[in-house]
C-alpha positions as CSV (number, residue, x, y, z in Angstrom):
1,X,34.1,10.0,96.1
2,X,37.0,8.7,98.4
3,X,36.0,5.1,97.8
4,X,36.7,5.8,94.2
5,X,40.4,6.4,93.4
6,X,40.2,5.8,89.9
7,X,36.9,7.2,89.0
8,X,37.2,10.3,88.9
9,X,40.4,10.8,87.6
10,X,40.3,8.1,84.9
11,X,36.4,8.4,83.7
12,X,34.6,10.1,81.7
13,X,30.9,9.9,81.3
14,X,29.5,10.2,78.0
15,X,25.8,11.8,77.6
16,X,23.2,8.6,77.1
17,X,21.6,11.2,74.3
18,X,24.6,10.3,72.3
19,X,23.7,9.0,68.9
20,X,26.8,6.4,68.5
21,X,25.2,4.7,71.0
22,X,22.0,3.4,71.3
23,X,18.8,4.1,73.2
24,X,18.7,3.7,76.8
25,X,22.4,3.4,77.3
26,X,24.7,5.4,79.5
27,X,28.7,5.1,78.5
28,X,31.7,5.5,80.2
29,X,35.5,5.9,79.6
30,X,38.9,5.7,80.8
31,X,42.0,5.6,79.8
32,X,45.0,3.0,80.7
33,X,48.3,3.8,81.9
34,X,49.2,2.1,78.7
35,X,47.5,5.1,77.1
36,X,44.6,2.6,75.7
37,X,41.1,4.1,75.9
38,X,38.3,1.7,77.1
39,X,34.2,1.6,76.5
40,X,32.0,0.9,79.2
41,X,28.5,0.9,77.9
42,X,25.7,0.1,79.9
43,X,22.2,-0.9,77.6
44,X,18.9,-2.7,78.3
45,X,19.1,-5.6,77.5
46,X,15.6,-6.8,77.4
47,X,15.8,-7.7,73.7
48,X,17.8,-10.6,74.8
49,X,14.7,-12.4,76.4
50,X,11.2,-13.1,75.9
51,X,8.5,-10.1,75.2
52,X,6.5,-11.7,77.8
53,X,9.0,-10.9,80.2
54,X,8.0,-8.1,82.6
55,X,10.9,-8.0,84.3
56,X,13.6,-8.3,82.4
57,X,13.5,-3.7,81.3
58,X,15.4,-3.6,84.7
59,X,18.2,-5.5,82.8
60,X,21.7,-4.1,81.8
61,X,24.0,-5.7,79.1
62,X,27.5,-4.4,80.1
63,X,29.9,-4.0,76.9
64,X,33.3,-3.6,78.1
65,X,36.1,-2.9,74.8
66,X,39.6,-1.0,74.3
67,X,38.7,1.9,71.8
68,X,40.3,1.5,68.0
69,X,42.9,-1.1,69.4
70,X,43.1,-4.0,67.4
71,X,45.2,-6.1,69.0
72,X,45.2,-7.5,72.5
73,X,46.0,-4.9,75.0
74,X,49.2,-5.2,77.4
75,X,47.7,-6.2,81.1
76,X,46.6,-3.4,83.0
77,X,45.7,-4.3,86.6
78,X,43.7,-1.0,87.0
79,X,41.7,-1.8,84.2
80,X,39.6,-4.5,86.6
81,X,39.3,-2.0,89.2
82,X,37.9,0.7,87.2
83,X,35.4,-1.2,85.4
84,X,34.7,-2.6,89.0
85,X,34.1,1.0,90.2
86,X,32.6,1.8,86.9
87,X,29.8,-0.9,87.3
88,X,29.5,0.3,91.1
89,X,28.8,3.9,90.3
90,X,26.0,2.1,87.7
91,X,24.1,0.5,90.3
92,X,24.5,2.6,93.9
93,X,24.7,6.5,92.3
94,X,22.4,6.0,89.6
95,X,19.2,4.8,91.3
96,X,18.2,1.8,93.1
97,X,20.2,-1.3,93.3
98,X,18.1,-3.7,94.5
99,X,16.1,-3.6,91.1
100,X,18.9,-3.3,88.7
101,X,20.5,-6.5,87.1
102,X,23.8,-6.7,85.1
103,X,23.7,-8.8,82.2
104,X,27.3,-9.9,80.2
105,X,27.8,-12.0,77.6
106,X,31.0,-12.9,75.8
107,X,31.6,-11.9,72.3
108,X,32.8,-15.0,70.3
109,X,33.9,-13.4,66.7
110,X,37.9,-14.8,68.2
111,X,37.4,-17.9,69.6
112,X,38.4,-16.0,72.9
113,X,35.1,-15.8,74.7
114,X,35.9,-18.6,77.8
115,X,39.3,-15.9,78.4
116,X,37.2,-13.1,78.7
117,X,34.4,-14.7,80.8
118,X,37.1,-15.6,83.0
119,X,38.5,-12.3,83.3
120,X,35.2,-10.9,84.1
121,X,34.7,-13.7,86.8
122,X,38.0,-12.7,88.1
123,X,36.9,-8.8,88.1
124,X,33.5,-9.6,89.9
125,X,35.9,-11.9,92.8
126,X,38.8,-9.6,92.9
127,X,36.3,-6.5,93.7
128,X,33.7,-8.6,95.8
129,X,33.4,-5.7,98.4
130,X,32.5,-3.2,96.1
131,X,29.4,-5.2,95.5
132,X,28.3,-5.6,98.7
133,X,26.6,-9.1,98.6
134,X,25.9,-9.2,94.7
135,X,25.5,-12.4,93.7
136,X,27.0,-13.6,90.2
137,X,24.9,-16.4,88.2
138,X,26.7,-17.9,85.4
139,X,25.1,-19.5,82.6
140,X,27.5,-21.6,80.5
141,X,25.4,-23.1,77.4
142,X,27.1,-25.7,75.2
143,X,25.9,-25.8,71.8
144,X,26.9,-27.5,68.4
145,X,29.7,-25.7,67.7
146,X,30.0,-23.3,70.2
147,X,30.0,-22.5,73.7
148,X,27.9,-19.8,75.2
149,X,28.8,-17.9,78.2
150,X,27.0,-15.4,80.4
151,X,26.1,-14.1,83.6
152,X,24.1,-11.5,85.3
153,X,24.8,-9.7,88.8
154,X,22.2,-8.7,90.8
155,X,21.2,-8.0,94.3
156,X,19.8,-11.1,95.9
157,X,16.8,-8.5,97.4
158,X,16.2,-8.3,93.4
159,X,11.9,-9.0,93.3
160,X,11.4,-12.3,91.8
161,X,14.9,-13.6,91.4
162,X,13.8,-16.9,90.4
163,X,11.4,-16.2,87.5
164,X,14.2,-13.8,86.5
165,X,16.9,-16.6,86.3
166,X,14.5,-18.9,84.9
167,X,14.2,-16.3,82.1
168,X,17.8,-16.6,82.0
169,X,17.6,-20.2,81.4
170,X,15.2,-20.3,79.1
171,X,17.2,-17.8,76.9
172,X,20.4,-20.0,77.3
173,X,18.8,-23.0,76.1
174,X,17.3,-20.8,73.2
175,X,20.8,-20.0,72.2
176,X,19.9,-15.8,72.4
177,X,17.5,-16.2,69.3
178,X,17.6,-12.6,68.5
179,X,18.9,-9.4,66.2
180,X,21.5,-7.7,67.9
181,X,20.0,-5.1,70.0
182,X,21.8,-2.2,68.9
């Protein structure tokens, strides 16, 4: 894995049978130089959208959080990079691409969820080539008292792009009415 310098040496790859975790999910984790340990946990995310929705069991919430640290961690620059080549081992090693979609959504329990939609914008820009013509659709939702934000990457070859972004849409203006998929 030459394209990889951080992979291998900084991730781990935790068995999807793990019970901490829930069905269908594959994890990953790494370690900082700062000696903070980070989750990268990959689930369906079909939960999210309507039953009706055919499509949407080839869609992957990405949960990206430093392990038992609780306050913010110091910058990290490699952190980006590995979750970049994290998220690229997900779609290329793992299967097919062209039928995978990423799904992220920014937690809001600390007011903080525009800074970390940012940061994952900033990840998905930074490491463009590693995606190889991904394209990013963001979904910013303004409700009473909150702001949603969300996107999805996916391969622009993805079958029926549209109705799958409409489902996106149509979720957004829902607000996510849902239990927490876990």
């Amino acid at each position: 894995m030459d394209f990889y310098p951080f992979f291998e040496e900084r991730t781990s790859i935790i068995q999807s049978s793990d019970k901490q975790y829930s069905r269908n999910a594959e994890a990953y984790t790494f370690t900082t130089a700062n000696n903070i340990e980070y989750l990268v946990l990959f689930r369906q995310a079909d939960a999210y959208f309507r039953d009706l929705c055919t499509i949407c069991h080839n869609i992957y919430e990405v949960v990206i959080q430093p392990i038992k640290y609780k306050k913010p961690p110091p910058k990290d620059y490699n952190v980006g990079t590995t979750i970049a080549e994290i998220v690229n081992h997900f779609y290329f090693i793992k299967g097919n691409s062209y039928d995978k979609v990423l799904f992220f959504i920014c937690d809001d329990n600390d007011c903080k969820e525009h800074l970390r939609f940012e940061l994952f914008k900033r990840w998905y820009h930074q490491h463009s080539l590693m995606f190889q013509g991904f394209e990013f659709h963001e979904r910013i939702v303004d409700f009473n008292n909150y702001t949603l934000y969300s996107a999805m990457i996916l391969n622009p070859r993805f079958p029926d792009m549209e109705k799958l972004l409409g489902e996106l849409d149509m979720a957004c203006e829902a607000g996510f009415n849902f239990d927490d998929p876990q």
